[in-house]
N, C-alpha and C positions, 0 to 999 in steps of 0.2 A: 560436499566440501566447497567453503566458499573461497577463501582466500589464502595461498601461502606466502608469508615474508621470514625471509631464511629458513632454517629450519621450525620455523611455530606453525601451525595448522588453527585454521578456524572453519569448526564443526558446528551443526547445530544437530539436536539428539530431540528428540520428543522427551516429556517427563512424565513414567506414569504412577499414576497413584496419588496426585496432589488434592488435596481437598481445599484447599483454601492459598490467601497471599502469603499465610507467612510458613504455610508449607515451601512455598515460592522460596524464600527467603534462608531458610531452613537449606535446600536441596543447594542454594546458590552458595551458602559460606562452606557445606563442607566438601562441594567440589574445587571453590576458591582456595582453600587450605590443603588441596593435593600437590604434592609434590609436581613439578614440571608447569602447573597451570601457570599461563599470565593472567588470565581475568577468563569471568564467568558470569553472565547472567541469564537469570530463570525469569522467564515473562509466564506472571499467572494465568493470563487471558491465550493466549497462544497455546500454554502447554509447550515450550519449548527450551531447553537449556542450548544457550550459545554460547561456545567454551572455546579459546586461545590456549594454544597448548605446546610443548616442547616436544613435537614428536621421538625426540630421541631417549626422552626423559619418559615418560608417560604415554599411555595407549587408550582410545575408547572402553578397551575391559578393566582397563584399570578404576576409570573414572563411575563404570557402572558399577562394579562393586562396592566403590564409596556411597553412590548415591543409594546402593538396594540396603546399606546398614544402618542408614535413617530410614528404613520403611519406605523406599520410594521405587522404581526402577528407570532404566536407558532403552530406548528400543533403539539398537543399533546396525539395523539392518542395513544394506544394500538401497541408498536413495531411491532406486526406481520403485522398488517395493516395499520402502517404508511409508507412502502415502496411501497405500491400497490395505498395508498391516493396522496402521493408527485408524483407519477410517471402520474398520471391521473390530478393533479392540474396541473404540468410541460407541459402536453399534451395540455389541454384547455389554458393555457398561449401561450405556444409556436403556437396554430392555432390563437388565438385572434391575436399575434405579428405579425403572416405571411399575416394576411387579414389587419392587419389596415399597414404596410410596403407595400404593394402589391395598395391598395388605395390611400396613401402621394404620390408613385411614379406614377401611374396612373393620379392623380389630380395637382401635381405638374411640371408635363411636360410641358404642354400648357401655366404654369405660366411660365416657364423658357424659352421657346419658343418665346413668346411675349418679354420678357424682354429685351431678348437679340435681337431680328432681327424686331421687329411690334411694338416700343414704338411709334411711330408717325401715328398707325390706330385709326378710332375712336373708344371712350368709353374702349384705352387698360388699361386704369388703374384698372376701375369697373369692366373688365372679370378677372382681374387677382385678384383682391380682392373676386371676387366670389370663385372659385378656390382655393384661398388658404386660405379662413378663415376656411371652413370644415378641412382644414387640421391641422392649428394650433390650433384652439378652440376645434375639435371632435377628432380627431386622437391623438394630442397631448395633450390633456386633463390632461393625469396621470402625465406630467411634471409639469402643474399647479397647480392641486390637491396635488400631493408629498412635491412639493416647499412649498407650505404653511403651508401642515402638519410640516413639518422642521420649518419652520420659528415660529410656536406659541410656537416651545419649545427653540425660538433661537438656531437654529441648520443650517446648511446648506450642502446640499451636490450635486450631479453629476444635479439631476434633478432642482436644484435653480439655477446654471450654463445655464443649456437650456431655461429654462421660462423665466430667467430674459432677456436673449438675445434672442429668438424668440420672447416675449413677448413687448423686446423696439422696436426691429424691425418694427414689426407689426402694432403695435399704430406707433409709428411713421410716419409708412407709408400711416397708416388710415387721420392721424391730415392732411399728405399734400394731398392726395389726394382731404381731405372735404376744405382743405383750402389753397389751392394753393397762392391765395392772399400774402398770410402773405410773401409768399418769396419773389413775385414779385415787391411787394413794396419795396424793400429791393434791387431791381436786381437783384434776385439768383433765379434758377431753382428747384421746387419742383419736386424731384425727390422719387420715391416710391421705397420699397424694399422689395418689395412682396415675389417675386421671392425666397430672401434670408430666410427670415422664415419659406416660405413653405419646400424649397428644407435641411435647416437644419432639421426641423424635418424629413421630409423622410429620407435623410441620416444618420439621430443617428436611427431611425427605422433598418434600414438596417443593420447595423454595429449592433445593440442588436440581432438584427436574427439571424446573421453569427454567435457572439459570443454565443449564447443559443446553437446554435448547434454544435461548440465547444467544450463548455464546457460538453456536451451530450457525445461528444467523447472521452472527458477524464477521464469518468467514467467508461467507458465499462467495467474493468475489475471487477468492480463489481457485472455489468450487467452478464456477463459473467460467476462469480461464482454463484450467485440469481438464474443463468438457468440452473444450475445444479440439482437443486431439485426439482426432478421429482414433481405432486401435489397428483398423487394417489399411492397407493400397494394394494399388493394381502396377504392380512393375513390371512394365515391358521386357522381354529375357534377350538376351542375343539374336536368338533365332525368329524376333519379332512378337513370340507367342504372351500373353497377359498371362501373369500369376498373383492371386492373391495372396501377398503378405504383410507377416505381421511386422506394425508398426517400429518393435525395437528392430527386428534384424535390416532393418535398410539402412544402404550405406553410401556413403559419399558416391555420385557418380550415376547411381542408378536414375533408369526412366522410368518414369510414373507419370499413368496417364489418368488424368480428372474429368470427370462426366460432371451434366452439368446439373447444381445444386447438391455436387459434391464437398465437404472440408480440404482443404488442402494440408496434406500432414505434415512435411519437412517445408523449410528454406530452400529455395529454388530459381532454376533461371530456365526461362520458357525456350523450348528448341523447336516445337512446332504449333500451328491453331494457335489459337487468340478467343479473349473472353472477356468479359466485366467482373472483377470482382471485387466482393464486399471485404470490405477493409475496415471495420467499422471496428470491431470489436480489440483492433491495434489502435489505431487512430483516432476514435472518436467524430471520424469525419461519414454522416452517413451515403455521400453520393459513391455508388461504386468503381472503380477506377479499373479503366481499357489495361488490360494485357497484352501486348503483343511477343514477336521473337526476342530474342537479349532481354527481355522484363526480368525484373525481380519478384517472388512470388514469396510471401510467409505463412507459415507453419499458422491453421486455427482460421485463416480466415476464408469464406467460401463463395466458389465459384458459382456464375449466374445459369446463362442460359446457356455458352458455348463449350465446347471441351477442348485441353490441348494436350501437349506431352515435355514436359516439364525435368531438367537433369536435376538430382538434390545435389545441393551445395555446403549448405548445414543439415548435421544429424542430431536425435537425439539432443542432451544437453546445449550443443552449438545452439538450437534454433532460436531465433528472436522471441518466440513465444516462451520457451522454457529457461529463456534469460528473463523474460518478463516476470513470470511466473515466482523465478528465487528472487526477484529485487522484490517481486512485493510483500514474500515471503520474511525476504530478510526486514523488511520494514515495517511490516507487522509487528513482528518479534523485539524491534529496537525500542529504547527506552527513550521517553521523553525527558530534558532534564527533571521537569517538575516528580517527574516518575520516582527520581533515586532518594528522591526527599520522601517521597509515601512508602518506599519499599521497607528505610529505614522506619518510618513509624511503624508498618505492621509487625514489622520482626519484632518490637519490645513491646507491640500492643496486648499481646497475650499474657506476659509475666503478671502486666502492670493489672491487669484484670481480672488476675486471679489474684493479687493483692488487694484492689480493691473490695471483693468478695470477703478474701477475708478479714479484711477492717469492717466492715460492713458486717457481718455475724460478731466481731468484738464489742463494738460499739452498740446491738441490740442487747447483749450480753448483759453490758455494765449498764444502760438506760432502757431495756423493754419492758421491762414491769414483770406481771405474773408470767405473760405467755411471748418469754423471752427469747427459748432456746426455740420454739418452735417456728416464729417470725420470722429470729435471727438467721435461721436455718435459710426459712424460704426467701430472705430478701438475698443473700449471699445462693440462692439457685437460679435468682428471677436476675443479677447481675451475672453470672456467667453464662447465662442465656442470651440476654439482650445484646452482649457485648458482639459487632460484627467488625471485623477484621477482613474482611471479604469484599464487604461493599467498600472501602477504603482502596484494596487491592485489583479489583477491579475498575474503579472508577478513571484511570487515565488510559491501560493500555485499550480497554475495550472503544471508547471514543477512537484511539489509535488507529485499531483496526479497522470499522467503520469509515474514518476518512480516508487511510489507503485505499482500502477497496473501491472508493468512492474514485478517487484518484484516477483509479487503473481502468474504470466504465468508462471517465469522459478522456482519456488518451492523457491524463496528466499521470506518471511515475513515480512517484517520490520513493527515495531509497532508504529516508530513514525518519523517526521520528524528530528527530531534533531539528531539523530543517522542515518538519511541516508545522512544529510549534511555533519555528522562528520567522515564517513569510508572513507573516501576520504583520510583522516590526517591521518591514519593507519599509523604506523610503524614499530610495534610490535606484532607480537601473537602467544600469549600462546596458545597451543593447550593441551588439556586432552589428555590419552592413548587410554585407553579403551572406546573403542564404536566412538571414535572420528576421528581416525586413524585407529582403529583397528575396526573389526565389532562386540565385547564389548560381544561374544559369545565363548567356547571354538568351535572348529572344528577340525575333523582329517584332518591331511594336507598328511601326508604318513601313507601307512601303507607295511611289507614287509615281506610277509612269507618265513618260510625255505624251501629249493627248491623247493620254487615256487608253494608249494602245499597248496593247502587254502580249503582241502577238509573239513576242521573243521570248517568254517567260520559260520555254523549256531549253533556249538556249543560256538563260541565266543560268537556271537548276544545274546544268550539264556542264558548266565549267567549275560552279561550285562543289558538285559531288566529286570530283577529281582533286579541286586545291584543297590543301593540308591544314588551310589556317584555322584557327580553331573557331570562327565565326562564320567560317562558311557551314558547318555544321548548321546554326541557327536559321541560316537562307534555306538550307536543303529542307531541313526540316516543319520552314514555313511555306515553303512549296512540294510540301508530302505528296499530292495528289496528281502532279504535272508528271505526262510522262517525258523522261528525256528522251535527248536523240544524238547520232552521233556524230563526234566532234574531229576533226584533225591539227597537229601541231601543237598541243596541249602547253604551253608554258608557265610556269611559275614562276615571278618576280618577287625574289626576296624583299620584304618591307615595304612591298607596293603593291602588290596584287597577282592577279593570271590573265592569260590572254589566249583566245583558242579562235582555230579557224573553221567554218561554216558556208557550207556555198560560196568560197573563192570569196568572204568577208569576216576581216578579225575583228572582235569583237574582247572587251577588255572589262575586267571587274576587277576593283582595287577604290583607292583613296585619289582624294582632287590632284595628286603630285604626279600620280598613272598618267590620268590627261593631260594635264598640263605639258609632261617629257612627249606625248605622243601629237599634241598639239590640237587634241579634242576640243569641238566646241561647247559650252555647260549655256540649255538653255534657259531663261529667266526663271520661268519657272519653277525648275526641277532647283535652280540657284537658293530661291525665294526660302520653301520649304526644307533643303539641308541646315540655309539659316534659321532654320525657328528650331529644328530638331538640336543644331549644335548647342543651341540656349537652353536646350534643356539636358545637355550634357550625355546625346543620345552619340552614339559612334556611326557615323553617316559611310555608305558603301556604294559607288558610284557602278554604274552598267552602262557601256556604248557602245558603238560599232567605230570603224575607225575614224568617221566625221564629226560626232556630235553625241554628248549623253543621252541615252533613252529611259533610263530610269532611276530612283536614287533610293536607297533601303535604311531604315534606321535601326540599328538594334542597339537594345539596352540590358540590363541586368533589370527585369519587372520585377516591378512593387509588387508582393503580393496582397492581393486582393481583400482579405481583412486588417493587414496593418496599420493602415492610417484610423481606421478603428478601436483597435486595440490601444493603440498610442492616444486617442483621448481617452478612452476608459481610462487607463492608468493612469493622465494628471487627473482625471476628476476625480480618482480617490488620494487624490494629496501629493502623488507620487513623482519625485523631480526624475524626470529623463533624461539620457547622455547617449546619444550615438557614438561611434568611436568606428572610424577605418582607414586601411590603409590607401585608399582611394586620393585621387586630388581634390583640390578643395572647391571646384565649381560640382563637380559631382557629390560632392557631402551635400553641398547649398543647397541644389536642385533636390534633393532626395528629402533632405530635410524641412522645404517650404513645402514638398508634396504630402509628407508625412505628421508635418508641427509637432517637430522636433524642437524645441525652442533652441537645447545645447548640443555642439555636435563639436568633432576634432577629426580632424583629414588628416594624412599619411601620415598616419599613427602604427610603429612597429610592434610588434606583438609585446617584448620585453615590457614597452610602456601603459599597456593595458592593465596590466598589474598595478603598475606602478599609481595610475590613476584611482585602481579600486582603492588602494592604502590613503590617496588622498583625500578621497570621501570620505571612507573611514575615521580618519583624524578629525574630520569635520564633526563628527558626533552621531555618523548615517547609517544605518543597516541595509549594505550595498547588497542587491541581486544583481551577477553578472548575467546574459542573455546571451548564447554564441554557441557554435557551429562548427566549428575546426579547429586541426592540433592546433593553429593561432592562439585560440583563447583559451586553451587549457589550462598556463597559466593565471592569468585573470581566473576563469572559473575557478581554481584551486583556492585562490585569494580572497576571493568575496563570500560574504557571510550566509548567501544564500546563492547555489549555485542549479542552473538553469540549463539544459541542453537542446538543442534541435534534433528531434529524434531520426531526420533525413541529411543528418551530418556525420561527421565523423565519429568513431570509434570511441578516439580517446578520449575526444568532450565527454563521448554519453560516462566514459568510465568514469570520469574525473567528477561528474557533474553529479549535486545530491537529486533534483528533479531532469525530467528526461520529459518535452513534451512531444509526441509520437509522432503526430499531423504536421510539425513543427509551424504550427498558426500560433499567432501571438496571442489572440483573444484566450487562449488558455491560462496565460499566465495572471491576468484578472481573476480568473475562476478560481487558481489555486492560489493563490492569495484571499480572495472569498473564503474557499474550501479553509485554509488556514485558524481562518479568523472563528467560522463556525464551532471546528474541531476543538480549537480553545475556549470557546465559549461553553462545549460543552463538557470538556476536561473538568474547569471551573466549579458547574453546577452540579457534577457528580459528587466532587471532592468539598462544596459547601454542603449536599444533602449526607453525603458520608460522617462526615464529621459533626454537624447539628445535629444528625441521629443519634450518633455516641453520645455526643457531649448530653443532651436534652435525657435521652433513655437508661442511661446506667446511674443517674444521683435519681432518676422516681423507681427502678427495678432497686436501688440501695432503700429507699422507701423516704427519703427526704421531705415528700408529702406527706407523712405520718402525722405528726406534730401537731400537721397547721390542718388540713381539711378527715383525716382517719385514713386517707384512702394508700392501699398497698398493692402494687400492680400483682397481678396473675400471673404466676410462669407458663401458663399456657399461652394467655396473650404474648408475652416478649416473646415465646416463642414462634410466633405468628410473625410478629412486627420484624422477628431478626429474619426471616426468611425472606419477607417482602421487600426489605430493604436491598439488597446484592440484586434480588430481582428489578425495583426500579431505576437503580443507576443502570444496567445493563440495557433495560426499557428506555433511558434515554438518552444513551446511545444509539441506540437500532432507531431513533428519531431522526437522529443526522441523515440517514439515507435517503429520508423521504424528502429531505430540504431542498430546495433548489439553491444549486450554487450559481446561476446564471443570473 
């Protein structure tokens, strides 16, 4: 289940039994037309139906027995065990497809052998009719069986296309074989076309196998995350003792302890030991990152050389990994606009082709001369051959799929297709301050004692690990390794600092206002230096004893270290940038001359963030907003392409259609790149699909005729129409190999 709003339920169901798009199509209007549905769509590359529903009106068995009376089915199992169901259906499909493909061509050889070089041995008509009726009545049975399931609901699609033309074939060639006669009387040679039925179904056999295992490869990066999660752990029991269990039954709370070059199974927070571990396959970022106590640990990613003991926090579904998992899922699955423009051509591509066909037997009819009926026949079998509706239907979601997964390797998210269509159009973005550009924490960046002497360094530590403010956090933290020591009189000064006593000497950490009320002297030096820090809009923290400053600490909210990076990549691909934060305005300045930012706006409230994207907007601009906190939610909801910090908030990531994990900016070039690719080869699928058609069913009509004699072979179209769903899909699986850097 992904989402409820009121009572409607949005479900995604596997579809099986689809042979083709406008099965897709087919399965998607008559669950559309169920009572209680809002909307439905079937993605033919996915195999999945994604269905809004009134759960009070309608139920999943409701819906699967709509879809099992077009000849289709719902596997409506239990999510956890519907991946492990589909993956084991797909398995015993895919062996049935490779032994009945492996048999058409084995059996159909000797028919094609005969055909072509032994029509003048005896009894070659009856070897070859032996030969190729196993193949179209057994083998190709499911086209028959399909076809008529489609036809009792007046439907037609990829599989009414094969039957009906292996199926005229066939008889045909049976009637002249039993009754040669009829031609002779007439003068004309009874000729048979065994050959051409048998050798069509092995080759659409062939061409489903290629594509099955295709489209197998454009999933992998699902595959890919699914094998992240390990199946067992070692949960710590009450009584201290290790139990091996399995992964579903753990539950919020429990210890599990991780050995090292172990996976990590759940969301967690470290309570003992410390480790490095690899993050990589969340984040994209390959250096492996320190665990210590209080760390945050996710589900999938794995541990180096040390072990610790780890509480789970997130279970099962909760875990970031199996959030990751259904977004890429669901983005898979979603439709590109360009998508519902194709879905609607395959749905009426089939009627219109079996119209063509038979215009196409009329017109040899009335102009084929002597060997009218026989031509007319074949050029109306060599057109509902050629005709592919598949390569059409696969040509966008598969590039789809491809670039999500692609996505989800280098730490970019995308949740749906229509946002990885539309990054492409980027021209604008807005980026947030904090945490976005900046790593959204304070940190000491300098610090600089008076000559040089930092013998008091563990008296600094020691007032700041007791005051409350939230920047002494930043000092403790940059003097991690100093041990402290003990203090007396401990006091805190609201809005100026603390002050503690030490060997019968108080000693004061706070802001220049501290001293000044205490009557401390500030020497040159340390003077010098808070002046250069202040210009750059650092927060200056002064340390003394009760005569004289001994040393002065800058902290800042740091740049992270790719940004100023990322911020040129992105104007040099055209792209106007906007900073935007609630900060003041010498800290925009400074942030923004460090970063070349050319346009920025300081204390900017959240409401107005919005407000600026609708500005751009009017401008004529396909705004991406950039941000990190419920702040930018709105904004992110606003802009036309919306961006998250994957080490931010919640809501963003909800709100937000991309989620980059590392939250490093240079990602957002990439998916912008990644964008541009995907489209490019959206594009080329959908020119090669359609130049296919268009070029192959006026020469399978025989429109060469006329001018050079020449009449395409139903065996050939049957080749070509195989190969075709196989090379769109072929380049597709291209995309992975591109660099999007």
């Amino acid at each position: 289940m992904a989402t409820t709003n009121q009572n409607t339920v949005t479900q995604t169901f596997p579809v099986l039994g689809m042979t083709c798009a406008s099965c897709a199509s087919s399965a998607e209007s008559i669950v559309t037309h169920q009572e209680g549905v809002v909307n439905a769509s079937v993605n033919y590359a996915t195999g999945n139906l994604t269905v809004e529903f009134l759960s009070n009106v309608t139920n999943a068995e409701n819906l699967r027995k709509a879809v099992q009376g077009v000849g289709y089915d719902l596997l409506i199992e239990d999510e956890s065990k519907q991946q492990e169901s589909l993956e084991a259906i797909h398995e015993k499909k895919f062996k049935e497809l490779k032994n009945k493909t492996i048999w058409a061509v084995i059996l159909s050889l000797p028919v094609v052998i005969i055909g072509m070089f032994f029509m003048e041995m005896p009894y070659a008509n009856e070897i070859m009719w032996a030969f190729s009726t196993p193949v179209v009545l057994w083998l190709g049975r499911d086209f028959f069986v399909n076809a008529w399931k489609q036809a009792k609901h007046r439907k037609a699609n990829m599989d009414t296309l094969v039957a009906l033309s292996t199926g005229i074939a066939y008889v045909f060639s049976v009637f002249n074989m039993l009754f040669a006669d009829f031609w002779h009387q007439k003068g004309l040679h009874a000729h048979v076309y065994f050959e051409a039925a048998a050798v069509i179904i092995a080759f659409i056999l062939l061409g489903k196998l290629l594509e099955e295992k295709a489209k197998g490869n454009t999933s992998s990066a699902i595959k890919k995350l699914m094998g992240l999660q390990p199946k067992t752990v070692i949960v710590i029991q009450a009584d201290g003792k290790e139990k091996q269990t399995p992964i579903e039954e753990v539950i919020e709370g429990n210890v599990i302890l991780v050995k090292p070059g172990e996976k990590i199974a759940v969301d967690g927070m470290v309570i003992s030991g410390s480790s490095y571990v690899d993050e990589s396959m969340l984040s994209g970022e390959p250096v492996p990152v320190l665990k210590n106590k209080n760390e945050k640990v996710f589900a999938g990613t794995i541990n180096q050389k040390g072990s610790f003991q780890f509480k789970a926090v997130k279970v099962g579904k909760e875990t970031m990994l199996a959030q990751i998992i259904k977004m890429v899922q669901d983005a898979q699955g979603s439709k590109a606009p360009v998508q519902k423009l194709v879905d609607k051509i395959a749905g009426i591509f089939v009627p219109v082709v079996m119209g063509i066909a038979l215009l196409t037997f009329i017109v040899w009819m009335i102009f084929g001369g002597e060997n009218a009926i026989v031509q007319g026949l074949l050029a109306a079998v060599t057109v509902l051959v050629i005709a592919c509706p598949c390569a059409l239907g696969l040509a966008t979601p598969t590039a789809i799929m491809v670039g999500v997964g692609k996505g989800a390797e280098q730490g970019i998210l995308i949740k749906d297709a229509e946002s990885l269509e539309l990054a492409k159009k980027v021209d604008a973005i807005i980026l947030d301050k904090t945490g976005t550009i900046t790593e959204g924490r304070p940190q000491v960046t300098d610090i600089h004692w008076l000559n040089n002497d930092d013998s008091t360094k563990d008296i600094l530590l020691s007032i700041e690990k007791q005051s409350e403010h939230p920047l002494a956090e930043a000092v403790v933290k940059y003097l991690g390794e100093v041990t402290p020591t003990t203090l007396s009189n401990f006091d805190s000064i609201t809005g100026k600092g603390a002050k503690a006593d030490y060997n019968n000497e108080t000693y004061f950490v706070g802001n220049k206002k501290l001293l000044f009320e205490n009557s401390i002297a500030i020497p040159e030096e340390l003077q010098q230096r808070a002046e250069e820090w202040s210009k750059l809009s650092k927060t200056v923290i002064w340390f003394s004893d009760s005569k004289q400053a001994l040393s002065v600490v800058a902290i800042s909210d740091k740049i992270k270290e790719t940004s100023a990076q990322a911020i040129k990549e992105m104007q040099e691909m055209g792209i106007d940038l906007y900073m935007l934060t609630g900060d003041n305005e010498a800290t925009a300045k400074a942030i923004a001359e460090q970063t070349g930012i050319q346009h920025y706006k300081a204390e900017v409230l959240p409401k107005h963030k919005a407000d600026f994207v609708k500005e751009l907007q009017k401008q004529g601009k396909t705004v991406a907003m950039v941000g990190d906190g419920i702040n930018d939610s709105t904004a992110l909801a606003t802009a036309d392409v919306s961006i998250a910090m994957g080490k931010g908030s919640d809501i963003a990531m909800d709100v937000a259609k991309m989620t980059i994990i590392s939250s490093d900016l240079t990602k957002i070039p990439q998916a912008i790149k990644l964008s541009k690719q995907t489209v490019a080869t959206i594009k080329q699928n959908l020119f090669w699909a359609f130049i296919y058609n268009l070029i192959g069913i006026p020469i399978a009509a025989g429109i060469l005729y006329p001018i050079n004699g020449f009449l395409l072979n139903p065996m050939i179209a049957g080749a070509a129409m195989a190969m075709s769903s196989v090379s769109v899909v072929s380049n597709s699986l291209r995309l992975k190999w591109k660099k999007v850097i």
